[in-house]
N, C-alpha and C positions, 0 to 999 in steps of 0.2 A: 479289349483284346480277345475275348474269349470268341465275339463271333467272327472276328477278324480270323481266329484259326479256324472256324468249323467253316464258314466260307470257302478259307484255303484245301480244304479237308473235299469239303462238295466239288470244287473248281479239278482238284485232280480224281476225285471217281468217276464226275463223269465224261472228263476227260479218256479218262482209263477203257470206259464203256463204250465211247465215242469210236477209239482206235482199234476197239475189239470188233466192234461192229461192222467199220470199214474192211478190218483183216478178212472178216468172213466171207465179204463180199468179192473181194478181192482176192479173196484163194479160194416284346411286345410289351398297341400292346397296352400290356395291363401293367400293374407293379406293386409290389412287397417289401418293406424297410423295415428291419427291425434292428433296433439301436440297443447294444450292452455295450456302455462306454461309459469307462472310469476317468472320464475327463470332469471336470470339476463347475460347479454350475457358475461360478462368479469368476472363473478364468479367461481373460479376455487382454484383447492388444492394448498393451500397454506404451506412452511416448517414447517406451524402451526396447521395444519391438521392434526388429526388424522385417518389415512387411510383413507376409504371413507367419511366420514363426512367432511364436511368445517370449519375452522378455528372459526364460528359462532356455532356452534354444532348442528344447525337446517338443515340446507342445508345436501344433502347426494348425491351422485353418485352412482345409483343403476346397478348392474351388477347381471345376473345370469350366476353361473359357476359350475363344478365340478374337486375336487379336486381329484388328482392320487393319489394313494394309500388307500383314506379314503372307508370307509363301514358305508353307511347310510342307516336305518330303520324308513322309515314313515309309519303311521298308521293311518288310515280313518275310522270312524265310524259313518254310514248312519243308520237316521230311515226315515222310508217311508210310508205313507199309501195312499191307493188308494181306489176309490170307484169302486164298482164291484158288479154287482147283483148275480154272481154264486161262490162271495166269498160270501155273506149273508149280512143282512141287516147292519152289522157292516164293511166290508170291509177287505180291507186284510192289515195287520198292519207287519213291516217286521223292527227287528235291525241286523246289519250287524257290523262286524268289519274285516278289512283284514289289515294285515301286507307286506310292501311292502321292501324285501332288493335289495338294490342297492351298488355291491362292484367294483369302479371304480381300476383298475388295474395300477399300478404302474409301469409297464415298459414302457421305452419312444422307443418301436422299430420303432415308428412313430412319427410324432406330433399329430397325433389323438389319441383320449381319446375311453380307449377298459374298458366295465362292464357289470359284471352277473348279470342278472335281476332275483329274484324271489318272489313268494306269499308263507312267513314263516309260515302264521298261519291267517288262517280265520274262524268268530264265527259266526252264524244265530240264530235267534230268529225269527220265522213264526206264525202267526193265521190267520186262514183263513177257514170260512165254518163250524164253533164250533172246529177244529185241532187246537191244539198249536203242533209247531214242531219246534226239534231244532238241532243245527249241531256245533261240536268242532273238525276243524282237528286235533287235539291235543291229543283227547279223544276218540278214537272206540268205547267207551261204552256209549258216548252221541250222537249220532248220530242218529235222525231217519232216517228211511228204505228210503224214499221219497227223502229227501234231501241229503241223502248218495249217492243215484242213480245219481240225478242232479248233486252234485257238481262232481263226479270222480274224476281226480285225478288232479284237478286245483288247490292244495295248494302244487302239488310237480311239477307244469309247470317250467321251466327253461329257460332263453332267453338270447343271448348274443346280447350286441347293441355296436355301435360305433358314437360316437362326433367328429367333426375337432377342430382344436385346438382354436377356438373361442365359444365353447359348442355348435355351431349350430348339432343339429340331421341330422346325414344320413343313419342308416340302423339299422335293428335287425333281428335278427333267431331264429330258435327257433319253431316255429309252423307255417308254409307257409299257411295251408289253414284257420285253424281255425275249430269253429264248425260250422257244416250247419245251414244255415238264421234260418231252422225251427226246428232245434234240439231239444228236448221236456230237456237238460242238459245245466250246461251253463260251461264245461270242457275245451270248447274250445277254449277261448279268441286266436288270433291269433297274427301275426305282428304285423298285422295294427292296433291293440287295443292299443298292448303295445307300441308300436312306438306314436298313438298318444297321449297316457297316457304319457310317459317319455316327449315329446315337453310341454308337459303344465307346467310339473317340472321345465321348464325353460326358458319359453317363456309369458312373459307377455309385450311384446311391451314398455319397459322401453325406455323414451328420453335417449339419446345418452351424455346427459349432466347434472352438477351439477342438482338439483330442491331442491324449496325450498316450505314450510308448503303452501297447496292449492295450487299445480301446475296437473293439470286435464291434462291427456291423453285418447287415444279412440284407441284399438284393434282388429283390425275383423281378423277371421279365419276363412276359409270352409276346412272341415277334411270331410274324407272317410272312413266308418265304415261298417264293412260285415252285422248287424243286421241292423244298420237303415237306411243307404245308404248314402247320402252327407247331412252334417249337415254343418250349419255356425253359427257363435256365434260374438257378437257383444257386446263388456266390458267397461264401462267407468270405469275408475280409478280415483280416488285423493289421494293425499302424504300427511296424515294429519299431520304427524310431528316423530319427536323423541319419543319412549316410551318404558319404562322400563320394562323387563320381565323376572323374576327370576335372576336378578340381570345382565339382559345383554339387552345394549342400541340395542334399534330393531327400523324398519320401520316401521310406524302405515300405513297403506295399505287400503281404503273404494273402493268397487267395485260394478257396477248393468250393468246387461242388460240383454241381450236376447238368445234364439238359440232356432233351429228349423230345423226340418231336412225332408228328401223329402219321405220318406220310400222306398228309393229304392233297401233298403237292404230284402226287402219282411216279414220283421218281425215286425219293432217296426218304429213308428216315432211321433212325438211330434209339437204342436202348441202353442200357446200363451204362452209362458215361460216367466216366471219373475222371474231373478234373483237377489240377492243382497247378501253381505259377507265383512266381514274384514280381511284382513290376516298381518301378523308380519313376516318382511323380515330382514334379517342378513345379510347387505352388506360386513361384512367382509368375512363368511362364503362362499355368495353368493345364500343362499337359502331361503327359507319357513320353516319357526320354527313354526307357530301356521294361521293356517285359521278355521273361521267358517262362513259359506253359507246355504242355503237354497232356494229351487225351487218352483215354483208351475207352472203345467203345463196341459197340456189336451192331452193325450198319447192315440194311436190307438197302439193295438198289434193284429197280428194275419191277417193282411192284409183284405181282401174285408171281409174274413168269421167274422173279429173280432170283439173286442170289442172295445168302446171310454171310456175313464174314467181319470177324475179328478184326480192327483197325487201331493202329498204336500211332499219335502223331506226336512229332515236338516242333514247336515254332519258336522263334525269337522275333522279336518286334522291337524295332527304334526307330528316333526321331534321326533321319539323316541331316537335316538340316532345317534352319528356321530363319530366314532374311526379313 
């Protein structure tokens, strides 16, 4: 979830700089686990176990996976605002929502896992500079002119990606270069975007074994992004317990930490990041049914010529549906 918002975070800055620019005109990876968990060494599923949970109903065995044949729909909706003097003395205030489908294919011509990745439907809400502007790929007739241009045709990108048979990530197509670091649109998300976007889906450095309420782990990742350059992110976790959510027992999930990135992507890069979020994991499922997160950060865009400025995001993340 975490680069699921900084994604959304990059998609509406340079968005932001995209509409500024026209205005003008016109007037990883790597990885770190370290396990402090007071789960118990001989705690294990018992004939009295229901699935992943332990015989005590508290304890759980977290796994992320994805299943063949099913078609999941998550949906992320980021507000952002950032402080900017040539947005105006109020700033540039941005809601975003995108829909993300993921249909894992059913045939076993491998033991790897083969799925079509796409963005079904993405909504904007922009102010910035006395402009309110807004964008519904859904809607030709809501679309301003600005934000039409920036987005192109990013709500009909297309990717195919492949898993081994353990969910680990190893490849996606689909758009090899991407858009240029300094593109004034943001059409282009490439591989590596969506390659690191789909790893977060299912990679959160989970122990290897049973945990039980207040077992704390630590997951670091350095990921490679064409806009920002090498980023690394640094998560602590705690398993707060069992909790019930629209009538289905889920993982209560509390998370904080940090990331930071080099700007070696020549576009965008970020310092003092505070992160913090809850998210609701479905071990039977194997996934993320409900996150909400929030950032604060201090983002340079636009390299030597640019700008520095304070950025405050909050996102909510769920599974819309899972067939």
């Amino acid at each position: 979830m975490k680069l699921c918002l900084i994604i959304s975070i990059l998609v509406g800055v340079v968005t932001f700089f995209g509409c500024q620019k026209r205005n003008d005109q016109n007037s990883s990876s790597g990885e770190h686990q370290e396990l402090d968990s007071r789960a118990r060494e001989n705690n294990i599923l018992t004939e009295k176990s229901k699935g992943p949970w332990s015989a005590d109903g508290q304890s759980v065995l977290l796994k992320a996976k994805w299943i063949r044949g099913k078609s999941y729909v998550f949906r992320q909706t980021t507000n952002m605002e950032m402080e900017l003097p040539i947005a105006g003395p109020e700033g540039s205030k941005t809601k975003m929502s995108m829909d993300l489908n993921i249909d894992v294919s059913d045939k076993e011509e491998s033991k790897n896992k083969k799925m079509s990745v796409r963005f079904s439907k993405v909504k904007m809400e922009m102010s910035m500079a006395g402009q309110n502007m807004v964008y519904d790929s859904e809607d030709p007739e809501n679309q301003s002119a600005l934000l039409k241009t920036s987005f192109g045709d990013f709500a009909n990108q297309k990717f195919e990606a492949e898993f081994d048979k353990d969910n680990n990530f190893l490849s996606v197509q689909g758009n090899e270069k991407g858009g240029a670091a300094g593109a004034a649109g943001i059409s282009g998300l490439g591989n590596e975007e969506i390659g690191n976007m789909l790893k977060q889906l299912a990679d959160f450095g989970f122990p290897k074994t049973i945990i039980e309420p207040e077992t704390k782990w630590q997951h670091g990742q350095e990921l490679s992004m064409q806009q920002m350059g090498k980023m690394k992110m640094t998560i602590d976790y705690t398993y707060k317990g069992p909790k019930d959510h629209e009538g289905k027992k889920l993982a209560e999930i509390v998370f904080k930490g940090s990331a930071d990135s080099d700007g070696g992507g020549g576009l965008v890069s970020f310092k003092d990041s505070k992160m913090t979020g809850t998210m609701l994991f479905d071990p039977e499922l194997g996934t993320v049914v409900q996150s909400n997160s929030s950032v604060d950060m201090t983002m340079s865009v636009g390299g030597e010529l640019g700008a520095e400025m304070d950025t405050k995001s909050s996102s909510s993340y769920s599974l819309i549906s899972i067939d």
